[in-house]
Residue, then its C-alpha position, 0 to 999 in steps of 0.5 A: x273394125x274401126x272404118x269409114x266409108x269416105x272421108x265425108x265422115x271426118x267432118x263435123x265433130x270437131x274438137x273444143x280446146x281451151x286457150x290458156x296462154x294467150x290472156x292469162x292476166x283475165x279471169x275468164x275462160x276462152x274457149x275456141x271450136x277447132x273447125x279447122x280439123x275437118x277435112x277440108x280445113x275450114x268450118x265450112x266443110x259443115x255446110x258445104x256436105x249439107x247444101x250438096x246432100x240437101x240438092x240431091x235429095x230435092x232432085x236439085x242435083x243429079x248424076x253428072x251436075x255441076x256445082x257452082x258458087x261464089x265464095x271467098x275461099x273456104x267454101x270453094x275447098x269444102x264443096x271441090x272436096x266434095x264433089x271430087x269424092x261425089x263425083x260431080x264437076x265443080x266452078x268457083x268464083x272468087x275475088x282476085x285478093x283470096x290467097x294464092x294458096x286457096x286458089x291453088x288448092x281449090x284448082x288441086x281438087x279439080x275444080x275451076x276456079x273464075x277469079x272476079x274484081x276486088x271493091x265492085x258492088x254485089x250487084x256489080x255484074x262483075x261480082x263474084x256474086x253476079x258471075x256466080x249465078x249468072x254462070x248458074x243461069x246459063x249451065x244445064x244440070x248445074x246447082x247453085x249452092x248459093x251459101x249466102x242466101x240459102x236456109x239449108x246453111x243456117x240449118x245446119x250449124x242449128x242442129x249440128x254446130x250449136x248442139x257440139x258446143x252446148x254438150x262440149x261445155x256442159x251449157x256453160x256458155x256465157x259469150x259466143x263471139x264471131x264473124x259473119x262471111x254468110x251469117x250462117x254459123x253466127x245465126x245458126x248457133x244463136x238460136x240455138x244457143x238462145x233456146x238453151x240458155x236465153x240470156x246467152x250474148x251473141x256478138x258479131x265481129x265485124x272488120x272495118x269497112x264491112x257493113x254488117x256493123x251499120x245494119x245491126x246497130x243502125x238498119x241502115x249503112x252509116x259508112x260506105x263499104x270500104x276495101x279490108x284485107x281479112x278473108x271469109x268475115x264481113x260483107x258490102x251485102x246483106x245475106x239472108x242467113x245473117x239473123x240479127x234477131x238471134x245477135x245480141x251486139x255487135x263489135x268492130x275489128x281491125x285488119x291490123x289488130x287481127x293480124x297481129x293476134x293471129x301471128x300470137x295464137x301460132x307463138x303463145x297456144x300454137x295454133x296454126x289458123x287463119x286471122x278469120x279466127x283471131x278477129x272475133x278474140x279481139x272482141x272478146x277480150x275487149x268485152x272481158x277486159x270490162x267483167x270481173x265476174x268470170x265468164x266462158x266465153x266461146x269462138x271458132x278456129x274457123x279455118x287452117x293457117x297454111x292457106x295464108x303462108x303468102x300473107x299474115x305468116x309473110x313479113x314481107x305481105x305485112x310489111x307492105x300493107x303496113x300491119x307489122x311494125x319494126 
């Protein structure tokens, strides 16, 4: 028999698929990472096994702990998932303007969600961040998972994610192009990738008002952070699994430009995913507009597009925030 033990199994694995319809006047090939297929709809279902599993193996969590973190959504729904089938309770912060359907699904696995003030600074003690592990600090029998900062994330796109990749395409990966929310999937597969075939390009694709974009050209912030309505991408910190050594360049985006190509994605390859995985498009065909010589270029399908049914797929929430013209 054919049978998994939990659906802990399903994630990870994830299927490469070639977008034929959305650019079809270039003569590169763009290939995208389904990780929306895992079982909690999101790329971060990856660390989100690793970080609890890691936790238990270091004696970090134990029978009846509690798992807290601080998340814009999709780690949240990976680690209730999980606790809900480990068996461990689960406390989400987020901040308020992440999607009424992920709040909603995170609080459907069992979990608690604590909802945070958008803008504040990350060292704001009102920040997600702050409450998150403050939160940590006062709770017996809790672990802090703590995405950003802790190595075991950058780890596990290292062995797992890259490794996919390069076999799915034979190595033949000219660009790899995506956000960072953690750093840790653009850091991970870097390395990785860069092992395999040095003259790889990395690139970051960074929305505007986030600071990521600064520090890797600049080291330093240039532009305050500024409010920006993409979810799960770009940062007004910097966490420590954002690796620049392993980025090669690094490209801005608008919430505008990555709305709109989210919305082509459903209509042209019928890809229902969330505007976390049409951002880093806009970069690449930015780049692949200016090469002739053809070239594969490679992104994420980072998570799901139903939990942004009140947004990028509401032509009232676009209206209202100026991003769907007439």
């Amino acid at each position: 028999m054919q049978v998994h033990s939990s659906v802990l199994d399903l994630i990870g694995n994830t299927p490469m698929i070639e977008l034929k319809n959305i650019r079809p006047d270039l003569p590169h090939r763009f290939f995208a990472k389904a990780e929306y297929l895992n079982p909690g709809g999101s790329v971060k279902d990856r660390i989100c096994l690793e970080l609890i599993e890691k936790a238990e193996q270091r004696g970090d969590l134990k029978e009846g702990g509690l798992v807290i973190e601080a998340t814009s959504g999709n780690t949240g729904i990976g680690l209730a998932l999980i606790a809900a089938v480990k068996g461990y309770g689960c406390k989400i912060v987020m901040p308020e303007k992440m999607s009424k359907e992920k709040i909603d699904l995170i609080r459907s696995f069992g979990a608690e969600v604590i909802l945070t003030p958008t803008g504040v600074a990350a060292d704001d003690p009102r920040s997600h961040y702050s409450v998150a592990k403050k939160l940590a600090a006062d709770t017996p029998n809790s672990f802090y998972a703590n995405q950003f900062h802790n190595p075991d994330n950058f780890e596990t796109h290292y062995k797992t994610t890259a490794p996919e990749i390069w076999q799915q395409l034979d190595g033949k990966v000219d660009y790899l192009i995506h956000g960072a929310g953690t750093g840790g999937t653009i850091s991970g597969c870097g390395k990785f990738l860069k092992e395999k075939k040095p003259d790889v390009k990395i690139v970051l694709a960074d929305p505007v008002g986030s600071i990521l974009h600064d520090l890797f050209h600049y080291k330093e912030i240039r532009e305050e952070p500024k409010p920006y309505l993409i979810e799960g991408i770009g940062e007004d910190m910097l966490p420590e699994n954002v690796r620049f050594e392993y980025i090669d360049d690094s490209m801005q985006f608008t919430d505008k430009e990555a709305m709109l190509l989210c919305r082509e994605l459903l209509n042209k390859e019928g890809l229902f995913v969330g505007p976390s995985s049409a951002a880093p498009l806009c970069c690449a065909f930015r780049i692949a507009e200016k090469i002739q010589e053809p070239k594969n270029f490679v992104t994420f399908l980072c998570d799901n597009g139903d939990r942004y049914l009140s947004k990028v797929f509401n032509d009232d929430w676009m209206r209202e925030n100026h991003l769907l013209e007439e």
